[in-house]
C-alpha positions in Angstrom: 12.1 -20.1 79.7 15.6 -21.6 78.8 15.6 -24.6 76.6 18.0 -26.9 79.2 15.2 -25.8 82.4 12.0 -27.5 79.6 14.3 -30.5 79.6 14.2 -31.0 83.5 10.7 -30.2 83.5 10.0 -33.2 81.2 11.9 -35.5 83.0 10.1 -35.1 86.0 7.3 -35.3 84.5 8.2 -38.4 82.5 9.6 -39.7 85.6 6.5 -39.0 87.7 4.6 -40.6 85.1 6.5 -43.9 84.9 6.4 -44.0 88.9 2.2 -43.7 88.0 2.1 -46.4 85.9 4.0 -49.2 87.7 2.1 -48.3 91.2 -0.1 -51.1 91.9 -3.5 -49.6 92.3 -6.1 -49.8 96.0 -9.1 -49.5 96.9 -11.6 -50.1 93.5 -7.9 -49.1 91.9 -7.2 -46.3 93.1 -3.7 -44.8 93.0 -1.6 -41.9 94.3 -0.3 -39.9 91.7 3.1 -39.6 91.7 3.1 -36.9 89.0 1.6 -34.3 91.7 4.7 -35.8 93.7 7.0 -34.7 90.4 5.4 -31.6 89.6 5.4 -30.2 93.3 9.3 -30.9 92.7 9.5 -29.0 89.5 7.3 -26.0 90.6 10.5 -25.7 94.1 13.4 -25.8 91.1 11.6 -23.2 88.9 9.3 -20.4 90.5 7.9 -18.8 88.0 4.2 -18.2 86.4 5.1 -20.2 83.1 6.9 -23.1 84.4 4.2 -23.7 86.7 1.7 -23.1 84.5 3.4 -25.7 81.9 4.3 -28.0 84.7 0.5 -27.9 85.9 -1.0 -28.3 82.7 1.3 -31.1 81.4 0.8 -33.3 84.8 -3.1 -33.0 84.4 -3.4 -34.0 81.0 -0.7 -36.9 81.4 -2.6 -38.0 84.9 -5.9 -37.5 83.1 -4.9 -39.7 80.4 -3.3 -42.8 82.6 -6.1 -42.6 85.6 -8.0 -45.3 86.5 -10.9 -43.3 88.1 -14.2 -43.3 85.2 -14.6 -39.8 83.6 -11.1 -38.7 85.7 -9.8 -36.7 83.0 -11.5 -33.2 83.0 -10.7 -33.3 87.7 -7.1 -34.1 86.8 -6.7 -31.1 84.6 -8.7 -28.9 86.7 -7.1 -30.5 90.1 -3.5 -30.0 89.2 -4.2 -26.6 87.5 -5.5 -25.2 90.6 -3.1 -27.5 93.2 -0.2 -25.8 91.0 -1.1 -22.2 91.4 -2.0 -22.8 95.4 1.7 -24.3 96.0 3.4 -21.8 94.1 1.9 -19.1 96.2 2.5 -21.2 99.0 6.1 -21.8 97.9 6.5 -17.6 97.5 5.0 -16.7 100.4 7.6 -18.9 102.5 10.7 -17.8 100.4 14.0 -19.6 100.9 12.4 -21.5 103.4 10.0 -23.3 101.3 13.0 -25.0 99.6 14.0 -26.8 102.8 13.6 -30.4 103.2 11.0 -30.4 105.9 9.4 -27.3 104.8 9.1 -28.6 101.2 7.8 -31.4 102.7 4.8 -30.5 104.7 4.3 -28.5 101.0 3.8 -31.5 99.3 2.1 -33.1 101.8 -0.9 -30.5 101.9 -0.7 -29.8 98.1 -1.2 -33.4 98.0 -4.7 -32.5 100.2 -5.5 -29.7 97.8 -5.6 -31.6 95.2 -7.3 -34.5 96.0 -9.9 -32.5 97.5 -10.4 -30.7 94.2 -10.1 -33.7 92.4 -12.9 -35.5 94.7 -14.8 -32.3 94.9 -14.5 -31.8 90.3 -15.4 -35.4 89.8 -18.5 -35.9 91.9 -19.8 -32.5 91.7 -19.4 -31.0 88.6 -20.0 -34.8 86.6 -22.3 -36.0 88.9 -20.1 -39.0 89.9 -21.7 -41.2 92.3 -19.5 -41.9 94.4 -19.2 -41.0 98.6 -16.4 -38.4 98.9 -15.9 -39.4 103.0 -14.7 -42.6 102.0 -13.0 -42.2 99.1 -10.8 -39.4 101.2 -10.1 -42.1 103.8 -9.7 -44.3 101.4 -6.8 -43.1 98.7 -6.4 -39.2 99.7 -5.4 -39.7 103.1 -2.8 -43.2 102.1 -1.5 -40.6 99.0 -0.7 -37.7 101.3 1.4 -40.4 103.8 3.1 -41.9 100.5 3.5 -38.9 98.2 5.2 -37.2 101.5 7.7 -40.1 102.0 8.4 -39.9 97.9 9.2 -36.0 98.1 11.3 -36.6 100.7 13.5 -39.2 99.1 13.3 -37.7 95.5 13.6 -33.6 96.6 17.5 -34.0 97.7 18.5 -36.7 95.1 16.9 -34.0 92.2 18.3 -30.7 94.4 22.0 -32.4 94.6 21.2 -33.9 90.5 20.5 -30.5 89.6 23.7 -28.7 91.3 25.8 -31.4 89.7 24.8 -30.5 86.1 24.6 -26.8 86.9 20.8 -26.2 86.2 19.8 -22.7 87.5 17.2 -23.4 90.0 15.4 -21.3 92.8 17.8 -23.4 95.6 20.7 -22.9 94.2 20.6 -19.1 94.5 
């Protein structure tokens, strides 16, 4: 793993995390996490097992440490561990075509699913959160998919054309 490719990894992360924290929250304060937006990004630039295991495990602990949800850190880790690991098998079982625009972003769209069903699933299953999973679904999965969509699809072209400019080495540019 080069040096210059764990810099862009951070940034999006960082990024993704600074887009986290000035999102007003919804619904009890609730928020979509921009950071799955970020790291779905990351995981299309580099596709390989250890950049998406690092990209993964960096975006759960930094979106378990910032969320607003009570006992949300343990379903972030877990959530964007397994989300991760689904979209890069995702992302390699399309190929070249994963990489296009609206490809990449039906991608993100039902990794953003993924992962807040696991996350729902984590928290009120395995800590015995009482909370109703139908509406909390309706409520802030379903609004997150819709606006984590419309973010990839802004942010995807603006990083893919960023990273061709500075000569990164990315899975789109081969």
């Amino acid at each position: 793993m080069k040096t210059k490719n764990l810099v862009l990894m951070a940034l999006l992360i960082g990024i993704g995390t600074a887009l986290y924290m000035v999102i007003p929250g919804f619904s009890g304060g609730m928020k979509p996490d921009f950071m799955l937006t970020m790291m779905f990004i990351g995981i299309l630039l580099f596709r390989d097992v250890k950049s998406v295991f690092v990209l993964s495990l960096a975006t759960g602990v930094l979106s378990g440490l910032f969320t607003t949800f009570p006992g949300g850190f343990i379903p972030n880790v877990i959530d964007k561990t397994v989300t991760g690991f689904v979209f890069f098998a995702a992302v390699l079982a399309l190929g070249k075509l994963a990489g296009r625009l609206p490809a990449a972003t039906v991608l993100a769209g039902l990794g953003t699913l993924l992962s807040g069903t696991v996350f729902l699933s984590v928290a009120i299953f395995a800590l015995g959160a009482d909370f109703p999973f139908t509406v909390l679904f309706v409520s802030v999965v379903l609004p997150a998919i819709l606006m984590n969509g419309v973010a990839f699809f802004i942010i995807y072209p603006i990083v893919l054309q960023l990273a061709k400019r500075s000569s990164f080495e990315t899975a789109p540019s081969h």
